[in-house]
N, C-alpha and C positions, 0 to 999 in steps of 0.2 A: 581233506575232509572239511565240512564248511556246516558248521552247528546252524540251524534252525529253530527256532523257538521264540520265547518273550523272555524279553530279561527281565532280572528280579535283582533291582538293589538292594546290597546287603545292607543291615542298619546298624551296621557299627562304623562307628567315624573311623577317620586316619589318626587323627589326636594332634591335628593341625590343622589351625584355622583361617577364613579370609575374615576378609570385614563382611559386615553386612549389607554394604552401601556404595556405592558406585563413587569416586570421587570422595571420598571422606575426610572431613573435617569436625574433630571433637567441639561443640559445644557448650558442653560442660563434661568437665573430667572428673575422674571418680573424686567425691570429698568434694567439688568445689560448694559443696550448702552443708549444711548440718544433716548427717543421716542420709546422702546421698552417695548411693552406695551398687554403682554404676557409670559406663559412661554413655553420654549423651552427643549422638551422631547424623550427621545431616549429610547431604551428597550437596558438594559445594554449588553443582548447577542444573539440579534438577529438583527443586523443590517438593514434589512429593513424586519422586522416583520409586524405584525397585526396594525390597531388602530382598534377601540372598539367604539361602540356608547357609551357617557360615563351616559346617562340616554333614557329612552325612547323615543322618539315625533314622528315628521316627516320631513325629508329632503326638506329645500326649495332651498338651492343652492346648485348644484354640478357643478364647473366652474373652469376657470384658469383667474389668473391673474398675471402678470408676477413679481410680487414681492413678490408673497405668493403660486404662482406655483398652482397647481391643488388642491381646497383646498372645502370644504364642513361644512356647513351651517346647525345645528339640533336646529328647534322648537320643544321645550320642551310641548309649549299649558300651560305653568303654569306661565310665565312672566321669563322664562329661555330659553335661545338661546347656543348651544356652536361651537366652532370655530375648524377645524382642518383643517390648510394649509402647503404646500410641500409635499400632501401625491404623489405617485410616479405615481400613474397612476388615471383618474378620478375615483371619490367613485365608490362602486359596487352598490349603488342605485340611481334611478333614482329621478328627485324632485318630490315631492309629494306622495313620496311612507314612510310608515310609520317604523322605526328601532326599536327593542325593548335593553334596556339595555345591555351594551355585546356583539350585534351582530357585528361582523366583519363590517366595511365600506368600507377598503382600507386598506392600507398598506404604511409603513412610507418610506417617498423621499427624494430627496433634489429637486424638481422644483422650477422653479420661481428662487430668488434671496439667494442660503443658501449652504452655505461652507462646507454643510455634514447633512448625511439623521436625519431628527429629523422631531418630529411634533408640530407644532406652534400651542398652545393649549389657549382659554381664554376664560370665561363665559361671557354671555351678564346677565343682570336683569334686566325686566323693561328698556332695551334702553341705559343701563349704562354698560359699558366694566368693569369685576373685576379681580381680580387675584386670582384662583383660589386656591391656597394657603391662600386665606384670608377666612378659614372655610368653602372651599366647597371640601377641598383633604386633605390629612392628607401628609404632603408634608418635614415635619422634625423630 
């Protein structure tokens, strides 16, 4: 039997992440400023490359604010939220529309308030800001 239809990705993550970033090299890691409280990632040879949904959900924010520039908001639906701002133009989805692992969002910027294109990357849990180097990326 050979199902027909449209498929419908679910919008609950795996509860496992990629990077964002094709080639990733941290340029600033969580704490490296005072009150910096993420980390900062660049794709080592492509300058204003891809970001990546870095697990499945759904988009609740795609917006600008002027100290994190154009920057996009993925519920996970598992108590997993993650963060990417200065991407360079707003996400290529809209809110409420569902990303599965991997898909393209946007592409890395410097909007908002940032000295060179990188993407400002950080997991929410449960309501609590992590560093995603602390066992959700394999980051050394």
């Amino acid at each position: 039997i050979v199902a027909r239809g449209t498929m419908v990705i679910p919008g609950v993550g795996t509860g496992t992440f990629r990077w964002p970033v094709d080639n990733p090299v941290i340029s600033c890691a969580w704490g490296c400023y005072s009150g910096h409280r993420a980390i900062d990632i660049i794709n080592a040879y492509e300058r204003y490359g891809y970001i990546y949904a870095a697990d499945r959900g759904t988009v609740i924010t795609n917006a600008y604010q002027s100290i994190n520039g154009n920057y996009m908001i993925i519920d996970h639906g598992n108590g997993f939220q993650t963060y990417y701002g200065h991407m360079n133009t707003p996400g290529y989805f809209a809110e409420g529309e569902t990303v599965d692992k991997g898909d393209i969002i946007g592409q890395i910027g410097m909007t908002g308030s940032a000295s060179g294109p990188h993407v400002h990357f950080f997991i929410m849990e449960n309501g609590e800001r992590r560093n995603p180097c602390n066992g959700f990326l394999d980051c050394y």
